[in-house]
C-alpha positions, 0 to 999 in steps of 0.5 A: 500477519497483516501486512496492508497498514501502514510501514507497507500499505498505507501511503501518507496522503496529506502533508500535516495534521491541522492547527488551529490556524487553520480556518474552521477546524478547531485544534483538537479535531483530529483527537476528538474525530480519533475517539469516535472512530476508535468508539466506534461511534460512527454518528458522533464521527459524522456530527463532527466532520460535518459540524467542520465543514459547515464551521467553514473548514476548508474541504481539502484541508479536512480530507487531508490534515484531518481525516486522513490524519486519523486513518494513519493513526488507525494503522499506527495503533494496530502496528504497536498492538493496540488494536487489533484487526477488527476495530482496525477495520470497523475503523477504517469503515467508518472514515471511508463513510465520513470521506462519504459524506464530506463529499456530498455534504456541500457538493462540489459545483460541477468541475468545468470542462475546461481542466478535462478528466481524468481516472483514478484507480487501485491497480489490480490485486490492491484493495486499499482504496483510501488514499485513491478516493482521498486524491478523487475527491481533491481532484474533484474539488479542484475542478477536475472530472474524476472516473473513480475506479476504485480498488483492484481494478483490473488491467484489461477494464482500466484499458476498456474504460481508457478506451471509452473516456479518453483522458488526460491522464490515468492516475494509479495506486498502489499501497503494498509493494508486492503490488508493483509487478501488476503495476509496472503491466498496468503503466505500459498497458496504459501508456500504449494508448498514449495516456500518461501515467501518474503513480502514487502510494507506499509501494514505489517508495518515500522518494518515488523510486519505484515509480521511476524504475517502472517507466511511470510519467509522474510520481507524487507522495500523496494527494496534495501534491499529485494535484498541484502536479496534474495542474502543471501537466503530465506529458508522455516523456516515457513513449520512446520506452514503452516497447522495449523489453529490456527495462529490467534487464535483470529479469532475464536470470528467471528467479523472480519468475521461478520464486513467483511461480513456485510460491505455494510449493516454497511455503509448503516445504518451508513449513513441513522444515519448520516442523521437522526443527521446531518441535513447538509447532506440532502442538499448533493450532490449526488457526496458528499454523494457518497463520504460520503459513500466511506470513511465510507466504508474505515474505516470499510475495516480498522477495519475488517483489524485490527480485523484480525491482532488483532492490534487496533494500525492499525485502529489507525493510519488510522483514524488519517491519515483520520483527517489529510487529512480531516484537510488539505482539511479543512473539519472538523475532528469532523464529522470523531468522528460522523461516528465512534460514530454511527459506534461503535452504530452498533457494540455494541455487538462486544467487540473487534470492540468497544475497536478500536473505542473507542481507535480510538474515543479517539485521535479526538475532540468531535463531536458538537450536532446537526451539521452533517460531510461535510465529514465522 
């Protein structure tokens, strides 16, 4: 299972697709950039981003309503089984190459002094960088000095270079939630140098909840408004907290602790169940079972994610983001109830855990006896 694009891993970065009000950008741009990126027609992309620009497009109207348009509708179409993964890919190489050569094609003027500097980075473990580099290249373009850091920066090397560059602020991306534990250690690590810390992507929720339960200074939906938030300043309003040990008090009963831990034995006793129930899977492939394993593996990453922010909301929406996927690929989604029943069989003395799978367990159809999933 992919779970990186779109519902859990890619935030939306701009606030609409262009019309054609908009000055240089004719109205069927972001169709006709779409079909030479799904052609794989990385030239033809090329011609027509820069063909915008040169028109007189604005640069953060086309970064945002434009291109980053289209990399939502890559995400969309391998959600609904479109595409499939590797022109999912080859896509979202060829948009990260236009975004590219936006950048250079009318440079930018050296961003003045006097609006300071700042760092952007994907926390570490997150590797979609997209949304991160569309806010770098806004920021730029609105006179700010921009460290891009890129995807999965480390904790301890965003704290070396926070040491070295002294900014005004530090500013995180995280896309699926299962980041958000690594997160909520880069915030306080951040916030202990006295930087505050602005938080952006899919992983704290279409309303920022996340980001405030984690102690973040500012949360903004998507590169537009994190701009207009940074220019109306950040302030440390969290430097009260930042050493208190007690912000998810929840934490304390050790079953985020235990499910994170005990991840590869769960997925481990949850598959030799599978196949003790579901006869269907012994005549798996080993790809398949390899595949098996790795969507197990995803819902517990989500319950010990949820465990952590004591949200069974979270766990949710992923496991009915899961049934829509599987639906879509015409796999049915009762095997998905399965996995979860013999789960919560191995977390039967884990009150939390159990209350998000039987809320989970709740919103999918019953598993039939005795057939085994085509896919968990």
């Amino acid at each position: 299972m992919k779970t990186d694009t779109v519902t859990t891993g890619t935030a939306k970065t701009g606030d609409g697709e262009a019309d054609a009000s908009t000055p240089g950008i004719p109205s069927d741009l972001a169709e006709r950039l779409w079909t030479a990126v799904i052609g794989r027609d990385e030239p033809g992309a090329m011609a027509l981003a820069t063909a915008a620009a040169d028109a007189g497009a604005d640069g953060e109207t086309l970064l945002l309503d434009v291109v980053a348009a289209v990399q939502r509708r890559v995400g969309l179409e391998w959600a609904a089984d479109r595409i499939g993964v590797v022109e999912e890919h080859a896509a979202t190489a060829i948009i990260d190459r236009v975004i590219a050569v936006l950048a250079h094609h009318h440079p930018v003027p050296h961003p003045s002094r006097t609006r300071g500097n700042v760092t952007v980075a994907c926390v570490d473990g997150e590797w979609h960088s997209l949304p991160a580099r569309l806010l770098a290249e806004t920021l730029t373009r609105r006179g700010w000095r921009v460290d891009f850091l890129g995807a999965h920066t480390p904790t301890p090397h965003l704290i070396a270079h926070l040491h070295q560059s002294n900014p005004t602020a530090a500013l995180l991306s995280a896309s699926l939630p299962t980041h958000l534990p690594t997160a909520h250690q880069a915030i306080t690590a951040v916030q202990s140098l006295g930087i505050p810390v602005m938080v952006g992507g899919a992983a704290f929720g279409a309303d920022g909840r996340y980001a405030r339960l984690l102690g973040a200074d500012a949360w903004a939906p998507d590169a537009r408004r994190a701009a207009d938030r940074l220019a109306r300043g950040i302030t440390g309003r969290h430097a009260e907290r930042r050493h208190e040990i007690d912000d998810l008090p929840h934490l304390a009963d050790q079953e985020y602790t235990f499910v994170k831990s005990n991840r590869t034995a769960l997925v481990r006793q949850c598959l030799v169940a599978l196949d003790e129930r579901g006869p269907g899977m012994r005549a798996y492939s080993a790809a398949q079972r390899e595949r098996t394993a790795e969507d197990l593996a995803h819902i517990v990453d989500f319950l010990a994610t949820a465990l952590y922010v004591d949200e069974a909301d979270l766990f949710t929406s992923f496991v009915d983001w899961t049934r829509d996927i599987l639906t879509a690929r015409r796999v049915p989604a009762a095997g998905l109830r399965l996995g979860l029943d013999i789960l919560a069989e191995q977390l039967h003395d884990f009150p939390r855990a159990l209350g998000f799978i039987r809320a989970a367990t709740d919103t999918l159809p019953a598993a039939p006896a005795h057939s085994g999933p085509e896919a968990v």
